[in-house]
C-alpha positions in Angstrom: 246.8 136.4 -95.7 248.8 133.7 -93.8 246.5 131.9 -91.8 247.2 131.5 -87.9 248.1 128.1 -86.9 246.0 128.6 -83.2 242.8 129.0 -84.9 240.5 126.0 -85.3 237.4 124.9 -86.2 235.5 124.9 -82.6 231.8 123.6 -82.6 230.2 125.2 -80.7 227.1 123.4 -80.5 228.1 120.2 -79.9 229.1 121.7 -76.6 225.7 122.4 -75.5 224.3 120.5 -73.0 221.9 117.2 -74.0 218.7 118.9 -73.0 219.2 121.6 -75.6 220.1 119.8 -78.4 217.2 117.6 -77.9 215.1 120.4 -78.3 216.5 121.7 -81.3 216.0 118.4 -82.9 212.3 117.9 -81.6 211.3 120.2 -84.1 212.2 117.7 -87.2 210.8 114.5 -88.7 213.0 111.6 -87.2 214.4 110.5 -90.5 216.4 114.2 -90.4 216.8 114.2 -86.4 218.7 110.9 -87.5 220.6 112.3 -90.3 222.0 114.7 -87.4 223.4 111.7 -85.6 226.1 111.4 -88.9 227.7 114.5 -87.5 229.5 113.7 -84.9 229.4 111.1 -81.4 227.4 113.7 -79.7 224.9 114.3 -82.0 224.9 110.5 -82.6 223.9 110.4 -78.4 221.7 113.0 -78.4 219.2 110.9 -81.5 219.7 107.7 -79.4 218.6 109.4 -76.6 216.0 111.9 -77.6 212.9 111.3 -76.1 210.6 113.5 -79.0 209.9 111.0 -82.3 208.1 112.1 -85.2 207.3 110.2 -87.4 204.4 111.5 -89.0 205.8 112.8 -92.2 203.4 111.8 -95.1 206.5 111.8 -97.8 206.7 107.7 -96.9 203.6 107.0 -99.1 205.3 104.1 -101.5 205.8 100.4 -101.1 209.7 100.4 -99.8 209.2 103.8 -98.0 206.7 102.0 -95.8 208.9 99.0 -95.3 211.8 101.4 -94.0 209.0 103.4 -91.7 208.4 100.2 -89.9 212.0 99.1 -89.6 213.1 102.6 -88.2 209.7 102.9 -85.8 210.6 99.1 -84.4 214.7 99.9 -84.0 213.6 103.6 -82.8 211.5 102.0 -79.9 213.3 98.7 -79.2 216.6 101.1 -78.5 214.9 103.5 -75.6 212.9 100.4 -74.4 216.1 98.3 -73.9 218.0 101.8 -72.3 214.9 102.4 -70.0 214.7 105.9 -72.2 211.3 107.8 -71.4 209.7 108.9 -74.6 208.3 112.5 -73.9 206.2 112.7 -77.3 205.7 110.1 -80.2 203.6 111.0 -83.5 203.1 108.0 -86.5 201.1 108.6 -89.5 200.8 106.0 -91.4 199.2 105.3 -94.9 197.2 102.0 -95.3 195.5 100.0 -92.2 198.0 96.9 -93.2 200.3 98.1 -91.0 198.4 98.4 -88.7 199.4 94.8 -87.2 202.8 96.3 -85.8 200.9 99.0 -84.0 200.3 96.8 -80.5 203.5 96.0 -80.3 204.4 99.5 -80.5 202.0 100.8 -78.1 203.7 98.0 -75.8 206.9 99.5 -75.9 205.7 103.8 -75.6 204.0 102.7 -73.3 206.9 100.7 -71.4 209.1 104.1 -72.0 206.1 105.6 -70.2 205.1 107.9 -73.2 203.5 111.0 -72.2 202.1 112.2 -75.5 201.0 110.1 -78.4 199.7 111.2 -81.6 198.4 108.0 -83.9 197.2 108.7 -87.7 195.7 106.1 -90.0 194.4 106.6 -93.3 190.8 105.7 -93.7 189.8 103.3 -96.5 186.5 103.8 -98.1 184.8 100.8 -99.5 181.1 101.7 -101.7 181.7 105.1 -100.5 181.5 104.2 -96.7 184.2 104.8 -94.6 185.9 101.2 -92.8 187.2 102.8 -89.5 190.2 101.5 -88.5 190.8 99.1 -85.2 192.1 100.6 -82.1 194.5 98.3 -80.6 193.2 98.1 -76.8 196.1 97.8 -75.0 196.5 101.6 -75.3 193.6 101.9 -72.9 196.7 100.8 -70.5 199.0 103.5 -70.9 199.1 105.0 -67.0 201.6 107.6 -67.9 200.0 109.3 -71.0 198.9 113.0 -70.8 198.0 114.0 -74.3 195.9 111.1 -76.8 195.5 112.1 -80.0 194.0 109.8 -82.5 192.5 109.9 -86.2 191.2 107.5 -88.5 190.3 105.0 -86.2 187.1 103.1 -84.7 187.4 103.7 -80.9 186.0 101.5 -79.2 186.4 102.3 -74.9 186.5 98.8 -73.0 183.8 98.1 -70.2 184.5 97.7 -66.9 186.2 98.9 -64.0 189.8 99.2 -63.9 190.1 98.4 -67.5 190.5 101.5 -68.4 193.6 103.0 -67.0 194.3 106.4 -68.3 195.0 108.2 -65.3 196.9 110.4 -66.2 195.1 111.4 -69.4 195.2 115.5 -69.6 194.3 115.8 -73.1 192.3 113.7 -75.4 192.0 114.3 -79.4 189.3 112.3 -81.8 189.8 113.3 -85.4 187.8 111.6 -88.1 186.8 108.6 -85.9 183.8 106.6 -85.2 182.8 106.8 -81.7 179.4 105.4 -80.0 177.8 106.4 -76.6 178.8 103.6 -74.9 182.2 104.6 -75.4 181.8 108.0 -74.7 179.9 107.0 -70.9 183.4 105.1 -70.9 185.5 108.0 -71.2 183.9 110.3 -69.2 183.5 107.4 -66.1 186.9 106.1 -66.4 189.1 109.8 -67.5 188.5 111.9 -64.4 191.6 113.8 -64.9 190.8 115.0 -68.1 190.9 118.6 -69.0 191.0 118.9 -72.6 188.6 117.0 -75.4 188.5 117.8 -78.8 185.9 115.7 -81.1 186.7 116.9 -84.9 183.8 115.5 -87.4 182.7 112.2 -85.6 180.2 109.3 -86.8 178.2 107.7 -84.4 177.8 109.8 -81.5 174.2 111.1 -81.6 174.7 113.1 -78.2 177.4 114.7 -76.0 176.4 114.6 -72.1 178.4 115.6 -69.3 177.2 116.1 -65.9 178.5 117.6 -62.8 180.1 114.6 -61.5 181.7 113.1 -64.5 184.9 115.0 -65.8 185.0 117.3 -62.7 188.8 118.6 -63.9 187.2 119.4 -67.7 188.7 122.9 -69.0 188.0 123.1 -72.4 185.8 120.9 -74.9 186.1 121.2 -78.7 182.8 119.5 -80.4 183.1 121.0 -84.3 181.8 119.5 -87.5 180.1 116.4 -86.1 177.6 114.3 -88.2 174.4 114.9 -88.9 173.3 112.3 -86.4 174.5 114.5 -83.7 171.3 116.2 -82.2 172.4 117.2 -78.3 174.6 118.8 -76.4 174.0 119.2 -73.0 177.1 120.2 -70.2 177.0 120.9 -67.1 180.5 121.1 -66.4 181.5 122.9 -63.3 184.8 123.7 -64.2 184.7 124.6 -68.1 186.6 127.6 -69.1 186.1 127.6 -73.1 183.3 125.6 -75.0 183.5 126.1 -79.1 180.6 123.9 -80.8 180.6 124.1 -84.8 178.2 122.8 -87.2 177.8 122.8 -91.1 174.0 121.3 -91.3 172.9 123.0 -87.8 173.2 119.9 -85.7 172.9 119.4 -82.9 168.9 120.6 -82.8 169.5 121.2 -78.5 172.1 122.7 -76.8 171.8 123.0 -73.2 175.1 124.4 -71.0 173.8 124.8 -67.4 176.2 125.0 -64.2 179.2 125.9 -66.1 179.9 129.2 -63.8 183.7 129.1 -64.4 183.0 129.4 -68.4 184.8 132.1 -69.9 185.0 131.6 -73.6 181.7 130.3 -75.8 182.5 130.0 -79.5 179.1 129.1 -81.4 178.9 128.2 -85.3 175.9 126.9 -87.4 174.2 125.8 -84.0 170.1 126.8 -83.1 170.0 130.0 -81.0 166.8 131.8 -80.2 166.3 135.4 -78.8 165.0 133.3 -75.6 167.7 131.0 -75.4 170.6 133.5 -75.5 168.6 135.5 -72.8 168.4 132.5 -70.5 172.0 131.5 -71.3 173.5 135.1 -69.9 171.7 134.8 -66.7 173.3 131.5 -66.2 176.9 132.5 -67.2 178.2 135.3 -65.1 181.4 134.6 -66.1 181.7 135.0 -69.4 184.1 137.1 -71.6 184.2 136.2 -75.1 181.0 134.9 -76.8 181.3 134.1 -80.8 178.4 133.6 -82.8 178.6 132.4 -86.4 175.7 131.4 -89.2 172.8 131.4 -86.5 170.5 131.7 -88.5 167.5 131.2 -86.3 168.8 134.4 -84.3 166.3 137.1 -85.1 166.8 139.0 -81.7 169.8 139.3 -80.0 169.7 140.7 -76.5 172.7 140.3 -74.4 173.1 141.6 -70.5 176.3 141.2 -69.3 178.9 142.7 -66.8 181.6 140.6 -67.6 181.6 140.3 -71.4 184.2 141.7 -72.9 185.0 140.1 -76.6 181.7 139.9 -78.8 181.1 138.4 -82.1 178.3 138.0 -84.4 178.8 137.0 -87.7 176.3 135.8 -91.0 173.5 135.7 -88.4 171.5 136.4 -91.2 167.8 136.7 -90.2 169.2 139.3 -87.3 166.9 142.7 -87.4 167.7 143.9 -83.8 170.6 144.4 -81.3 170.4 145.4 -78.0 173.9 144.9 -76.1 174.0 146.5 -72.2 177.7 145.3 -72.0 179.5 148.1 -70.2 182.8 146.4 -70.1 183.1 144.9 -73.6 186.4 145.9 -75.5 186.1 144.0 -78.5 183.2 144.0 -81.4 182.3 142.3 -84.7 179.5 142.6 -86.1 177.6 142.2 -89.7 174.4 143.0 -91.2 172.0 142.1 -94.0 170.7 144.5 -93.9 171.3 147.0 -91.4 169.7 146.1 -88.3 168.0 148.1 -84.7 171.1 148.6 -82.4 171.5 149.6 -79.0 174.7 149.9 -77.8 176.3 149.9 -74.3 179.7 149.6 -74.0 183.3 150.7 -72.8 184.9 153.8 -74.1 187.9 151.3 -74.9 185.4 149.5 -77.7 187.1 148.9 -80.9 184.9 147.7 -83.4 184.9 146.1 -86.4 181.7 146.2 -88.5 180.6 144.9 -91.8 178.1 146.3 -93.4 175.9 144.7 -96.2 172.8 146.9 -96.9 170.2 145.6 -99.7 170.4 147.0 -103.1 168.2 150.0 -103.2 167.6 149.9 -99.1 165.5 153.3 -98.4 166.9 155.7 -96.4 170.3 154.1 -96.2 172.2 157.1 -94.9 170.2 158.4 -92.5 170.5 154.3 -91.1 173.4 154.7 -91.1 174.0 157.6 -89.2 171.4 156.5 -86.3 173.6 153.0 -86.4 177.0 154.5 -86.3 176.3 156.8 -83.5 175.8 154.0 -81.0 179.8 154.3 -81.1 180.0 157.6 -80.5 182.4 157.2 -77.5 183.9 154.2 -79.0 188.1 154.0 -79.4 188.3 152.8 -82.5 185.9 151.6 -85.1 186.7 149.8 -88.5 184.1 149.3 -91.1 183.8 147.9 -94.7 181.4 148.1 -97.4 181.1 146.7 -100.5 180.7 150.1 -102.5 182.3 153.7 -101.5 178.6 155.3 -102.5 177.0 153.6 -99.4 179.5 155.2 -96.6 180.2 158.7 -99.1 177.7 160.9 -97.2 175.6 163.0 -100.2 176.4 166.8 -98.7 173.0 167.9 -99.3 172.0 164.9 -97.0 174.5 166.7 -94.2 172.4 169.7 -93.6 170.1 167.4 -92.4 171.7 164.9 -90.0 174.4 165.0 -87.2 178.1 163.7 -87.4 177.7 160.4 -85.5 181.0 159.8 -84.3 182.4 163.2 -83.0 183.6 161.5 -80.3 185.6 158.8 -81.9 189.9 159.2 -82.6 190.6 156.1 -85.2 188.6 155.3 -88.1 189.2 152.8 -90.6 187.4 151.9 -94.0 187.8 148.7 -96.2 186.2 149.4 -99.6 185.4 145.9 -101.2 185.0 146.8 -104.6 186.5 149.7 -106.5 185.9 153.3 -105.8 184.2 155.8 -107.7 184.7 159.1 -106.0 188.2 160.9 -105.2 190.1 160.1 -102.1 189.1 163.7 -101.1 185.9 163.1 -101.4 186.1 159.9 -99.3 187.9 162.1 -96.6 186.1 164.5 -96.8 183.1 162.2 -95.9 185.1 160.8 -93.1 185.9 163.9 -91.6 182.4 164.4 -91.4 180.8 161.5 -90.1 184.0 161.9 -87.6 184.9 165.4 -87.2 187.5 165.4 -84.8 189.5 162.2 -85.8 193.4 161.4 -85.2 194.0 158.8 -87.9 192.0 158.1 -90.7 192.7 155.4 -92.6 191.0 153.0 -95.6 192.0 150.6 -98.0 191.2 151.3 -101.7 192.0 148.6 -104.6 194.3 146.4 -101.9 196.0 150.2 -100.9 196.4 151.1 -97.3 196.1 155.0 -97.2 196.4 156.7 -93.8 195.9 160.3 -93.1 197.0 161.3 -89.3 195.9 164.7 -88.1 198.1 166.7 -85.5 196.2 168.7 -83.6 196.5 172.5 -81.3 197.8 171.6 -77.9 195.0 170.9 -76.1 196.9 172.7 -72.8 196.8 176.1 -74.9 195.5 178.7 -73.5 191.7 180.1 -73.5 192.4 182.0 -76.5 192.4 179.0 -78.7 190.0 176.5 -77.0 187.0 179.6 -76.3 184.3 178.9 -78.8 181.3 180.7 -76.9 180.6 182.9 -74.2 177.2 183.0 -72.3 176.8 186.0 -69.6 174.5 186.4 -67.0 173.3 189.8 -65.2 175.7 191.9 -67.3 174.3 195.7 -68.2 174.0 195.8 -71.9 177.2 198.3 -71.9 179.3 195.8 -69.7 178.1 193.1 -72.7 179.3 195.4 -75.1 182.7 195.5 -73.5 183.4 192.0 -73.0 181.7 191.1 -76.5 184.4 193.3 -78.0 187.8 191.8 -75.5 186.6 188.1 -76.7 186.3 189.1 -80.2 190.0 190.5 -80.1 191.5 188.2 -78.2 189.9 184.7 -78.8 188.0 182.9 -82.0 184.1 183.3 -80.4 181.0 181.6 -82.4 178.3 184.4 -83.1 175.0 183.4 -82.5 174.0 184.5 -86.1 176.7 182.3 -87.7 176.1 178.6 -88.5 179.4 177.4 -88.6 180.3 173.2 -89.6 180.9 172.7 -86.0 178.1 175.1 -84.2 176.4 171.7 -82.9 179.2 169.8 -81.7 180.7 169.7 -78.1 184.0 171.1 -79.3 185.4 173.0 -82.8 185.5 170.7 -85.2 189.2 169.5 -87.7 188.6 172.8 -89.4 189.4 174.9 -86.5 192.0 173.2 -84.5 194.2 171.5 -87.2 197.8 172.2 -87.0 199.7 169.3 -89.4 198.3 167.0 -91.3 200.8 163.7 -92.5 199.3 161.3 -95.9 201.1 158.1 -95.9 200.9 155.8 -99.3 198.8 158.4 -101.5 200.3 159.3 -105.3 201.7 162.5 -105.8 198.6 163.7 -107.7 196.5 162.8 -104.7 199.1 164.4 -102.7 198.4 167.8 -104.5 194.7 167.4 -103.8 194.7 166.7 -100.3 197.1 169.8 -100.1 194.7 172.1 -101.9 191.5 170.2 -99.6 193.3 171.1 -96.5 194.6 174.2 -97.1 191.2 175.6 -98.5 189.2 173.8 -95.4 191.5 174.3 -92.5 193.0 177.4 -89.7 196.2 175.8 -90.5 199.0 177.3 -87.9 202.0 176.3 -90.4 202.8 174.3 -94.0 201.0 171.0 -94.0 203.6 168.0 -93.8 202.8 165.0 -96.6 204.8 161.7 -96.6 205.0 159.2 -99.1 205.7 155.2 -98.5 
């Protein structure tokens, strides 16, 4: 084909404005946001210009690497300090505390280009298996313009005195892996009155984290997770905090106090001392909140929660929990386990999905009938998801049926996750299910890593009388008038006698058998296919030909 002369080569993206194609390269390490620069005068502006460094990729771990880190970090900054070039965001790992010497001179310059976020890495060296924390250059306590600080591997050490401190504009403030005292922290929360964000991520020193309602008055949102063992309280009081999330491996700190936080919406709690008291004291206090996470509380043997506002609910690996008692009539969200299965009382929106994980004692007496009386608190409930270890312990024996109610006849989606390998048929699993749920619209569970969903199509609930009568009660009729209208619902409409004890007879409505019209299997083998057909076709008032799909 001849080629046409008035084509060319146009690049496009070259022709974008500067803005944009510093964004695109804000998302690389600056050793391939410089690479860019090769291509062409404009990319070559736009990596002069761009105001997003990153130099925090860990590949410049050898000897001449590191020598070529500092010589790109020092022309990188000298370049936007001598063309007055704001640096929006500047990240710098770097791999031994030697280098730390060229650090100050650094900071100087961010903070010269008025650097609004600055993210600082040091390796930690350990000497006799103690950790040597590095030194925090002061004159970053100077930096007027930063909004986000985040900072790991260093020994912070917040200068005293007023006006020394001049960080007022600090949003955001990050401690990974640092040592930090209490006099520091008083520091911080004196001299940062702007701050809305702290994070502390496994600290050494601190023994307590105070904050009262006059210090950090703008605080949002406070991170305290994985702290040393030397860290025994927590007490906020916070008028502004929105979300809280304290995490603990060794089940420190001891007290945690959180008093006049009425804007706090979100409370994440994991490995911390909670007592039936406690969490009853903390509800009447917080008449805000709408998510509340509780994870390896151990101490937890109660759990009473009475709340109008919660909406989002966990508790996890509480393990000494043996009761429940949740009046929560607007909560949406649940997740939940046992060991075993504990007393439950349940009050909640008819919107609840729930997830619950259930982890009864070998040989638990009366496991069944437990379950029954636990599941039906979620009668009502949208959506429920479960998982076992073992299919036996949710496969409901059907001599055991005669004997109890279906406890979720009110309930559309059910899930199952079966942990270990299964034993009985997938009909017999369904079959289960369609008990314990007898009026369901999908059923699905997972079997040896295999999704398998089963969704049920239903009569039009609009029909007509015909197909929705299922009993008849009359009042002041002669017997011959009974007689009559006995005989015109028998012909025209599917009536319940009163000496027949049909599967459904007890339930508020006919149950699967009577109302299914299609039924549609999704990821099952063709063999299983075959059963469910025969299952279906020999249980069900089917109104035409079953429909199976196979994914």
């Amino acid at each position: 084909m001849e080629e046409n002369s008035d084509v060319t080569c146009d690049d496009r993206i070259s022709k974008l404005p500067e803005p944009i194609l510093h964004h695109i390269l804000s998302f690389l390490h600056a050793k391939d946001a410089a690479r860019m620069s090769t291509l062409s005068k404009v990319w070559d502006s736009a990596w002069n210009s761009l105001p997003y460094l990153n130099f925090g990729d860990k590949s410049f771990s050898k000897s001449k690497d590191i020598l070529r880190l500092l010589r790109a970090v020092d022309q990188a900054l000298a370049n936007r300090k001598k063309h007055k070039i704001s640096i929006q965001k500047f990240s710098l790992w770097l791999p031994h505390h030697h280098e730390l010497c060229y650090v100050s001179s650094w900071i100087n310059m961010l903070i010269a280009c008025n650097v609004k976020e600055l993210n600082l890495e040091v390796n930690i060296p350990i000497y006799k298996g103690i950790y040597l924390y590095n030194r925090l250059p002061k004159v970053i306590f100077a930096a007027k313009a930063l909004n986000v600080l985040t900072l790991e591997g260093f020994n912070i050490e917040f200068p005293t005195g007023d006006g020394v401190i001049k960080l007022s504009s600090l949003r955001e403030l990050n401690l990974l892996y640092v040592f930090l005292d209490e006099q520091s922290m008083q520091a911080l929360c004196t001299s940062c009155h702007n701050l809305e964000h702290l994070s502390l991520w496994s600290i050494c020193g601190l023994a307590s984290f105070q904050v009262g309602e006059n210090s950090l008055p703008k605080l949002k949102k406070v991170n305290l997770e994985y702290c040393s063992s030397k860290f025994q309280l927590v007490d906020i009081a916070a008028i502004n905090l929105e979300d809280l999330k304290i995490y603990s491996l060794d089940r420190s700190p001891k007290v945690v106090k959180i008093t006049a936080c009425k804007a706090l919406k979100t409370l994440h709690l994991k490995g911390v001392n909670v007592t039936e008291n406690w969490l009853e004291d903390l509800f009447n206090r917080l008449q805000n909140l709408e998510s509340f996470n509780l994870t390896r509380c151990k101490d937890l043997k109660n759990m009473k929660i009475t709340s109008g506002s919660l909406k989002w609910l966990t508790a996890l690996r509480c393990g000494d929990l043996i009761a429940a008692d949740l009046d929560t009539p607007n909560l949406l969200k649940l997740q939940c386990s046992f060991y075993p299965l504990s007393t439950f009382k349940l009050k909640a929106s008819v919107l609840l999905e729930a997830t619950l994980q259930l982890y009864p004692k070998f040989g638990t007496c009366g496991w069944h009938s437990k379950l029954m009386e636990f599941l039906a608190n979620f009668n009502h409930s949208k959506a429920i998801k479960f998982s076992c270890f073992y299919d036996k312990e949710i496969v409901i024996p059907k001599d055991l049926r005669e004997n109890l109610l279906p406890p979720l006849y009110g309930t559309n989606i059910l899930h199952v996750t079966f942990q270990r390998q299964s034993n009985y048929s997938v009909v017999d699993i369904i079959d289960s299910m369609l008990w314990i749920s007898p009026h369901l619209d999908t059923l699905s569970f997972t079997q040896a890593h295999s999704l398998k969903t089963v969704k049920f199509i239903y009569e039009d609930d609009k029909s007509c009388w015909r197909n929705k009568l299922k009993k008849v009660k009359l009042h002041n009729f002669t017997c011959m008038e009974k007689e009559k209208l006995r005989n015109y619902s028998l012909t025209n409409a599917y009536i319940l006698d009163e000496d027949e004890k049909p599967c459904c007879a007890s339930l508020p409505w006919k149950c699967w058998r009577h109302t299914l019209k299609k039924v549609e299997l999704q990821n099952f083998t063709l063999m299983e296919q075959e059963k469910m057909r025969n299952y279906f076709v020999a249980n069900a008032d089917l109104s035409e030909m079953i429909e199976i799909s196979l994914d």
